[in-house]
C-alpha positions in Angstrom: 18.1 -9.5 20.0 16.7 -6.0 20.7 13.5 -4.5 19.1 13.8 -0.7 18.0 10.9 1.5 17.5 10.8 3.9 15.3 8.3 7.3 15.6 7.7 9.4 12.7 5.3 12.2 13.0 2.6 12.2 10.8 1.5 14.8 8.7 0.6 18.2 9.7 0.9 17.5 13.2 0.9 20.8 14.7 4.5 21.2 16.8 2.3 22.8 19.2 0.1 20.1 19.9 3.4 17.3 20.4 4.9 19.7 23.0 1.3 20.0 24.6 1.5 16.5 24.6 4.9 15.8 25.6 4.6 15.7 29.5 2.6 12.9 29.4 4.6 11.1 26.9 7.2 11.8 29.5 5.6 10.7 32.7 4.8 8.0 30.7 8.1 6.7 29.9 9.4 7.2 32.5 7.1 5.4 35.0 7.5 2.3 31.9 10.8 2.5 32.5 10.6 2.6 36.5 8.4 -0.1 36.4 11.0 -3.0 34.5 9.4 -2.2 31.3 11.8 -3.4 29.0 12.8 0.6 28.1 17.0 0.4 27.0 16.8 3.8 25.8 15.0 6.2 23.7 15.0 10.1 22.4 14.3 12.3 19.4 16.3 13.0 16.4 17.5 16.5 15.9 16.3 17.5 18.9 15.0 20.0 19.8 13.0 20.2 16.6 10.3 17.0 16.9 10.0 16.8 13.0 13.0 14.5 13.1 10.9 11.8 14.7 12.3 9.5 17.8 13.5 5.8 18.1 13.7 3.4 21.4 15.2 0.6 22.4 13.4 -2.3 24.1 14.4 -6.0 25.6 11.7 -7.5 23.0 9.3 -6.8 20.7 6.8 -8.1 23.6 8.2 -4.8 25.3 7.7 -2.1 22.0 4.0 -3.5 21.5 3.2 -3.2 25.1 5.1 0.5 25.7 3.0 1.6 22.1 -0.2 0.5 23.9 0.3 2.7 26.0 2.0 5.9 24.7 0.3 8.9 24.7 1.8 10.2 21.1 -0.1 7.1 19.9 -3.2 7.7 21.1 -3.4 11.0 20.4 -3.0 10.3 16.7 0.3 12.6 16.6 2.8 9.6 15.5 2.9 6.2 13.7 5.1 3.5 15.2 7.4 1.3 13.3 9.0 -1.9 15.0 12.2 -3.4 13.9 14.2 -6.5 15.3 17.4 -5.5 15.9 20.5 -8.1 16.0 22.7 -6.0 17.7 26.6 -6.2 17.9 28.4 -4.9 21.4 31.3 -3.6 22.3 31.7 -3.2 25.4 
């Protein structure tokens, strides 16, 4: 089982303020990621327009609470996380 986490903007976040944000939301991630973090995959819907919200993909749920703890967009009050358990189906 995989955990997905869902970010939806909240409202009247200023688009301006998410991209000021972004690079640290970036660095972030990334250095999660580099670090074994549990971090399958993750981006924005309809990019490049950040209204769309984003999703990731973690090992565990252990992983999405831990990454949220950390994230940037959280703490700057610009998004509100949603975690789902995912029973996912492969194909390859």
């Amino acid at each position: 089982m995989e955990t997905v986490l869902f970010y939806t903007l909240r409202e009247g976040v200023d688009r301006a303020r998410v991209m000021e944000i972004y690079p640290q939301h970036k660095a972030f991630y990334e250095e999660f990621q580099a670090g074994g973090g549990g971090l399958l995959a993750l981006g924005p819907f309809g990019a490049p327009d950040p209204a769309g919200g984003s999703m990731g993909i973690f090992t565990s749920r252990d992983e999405a609470e831990r990454f949220i703890a950390g994230d940037p967009f959280i703490a700057s009050g610009l998004a509100d996380p949603r975690i789902v358990d995912w029973n996912s189906v492969r194909f390859d």
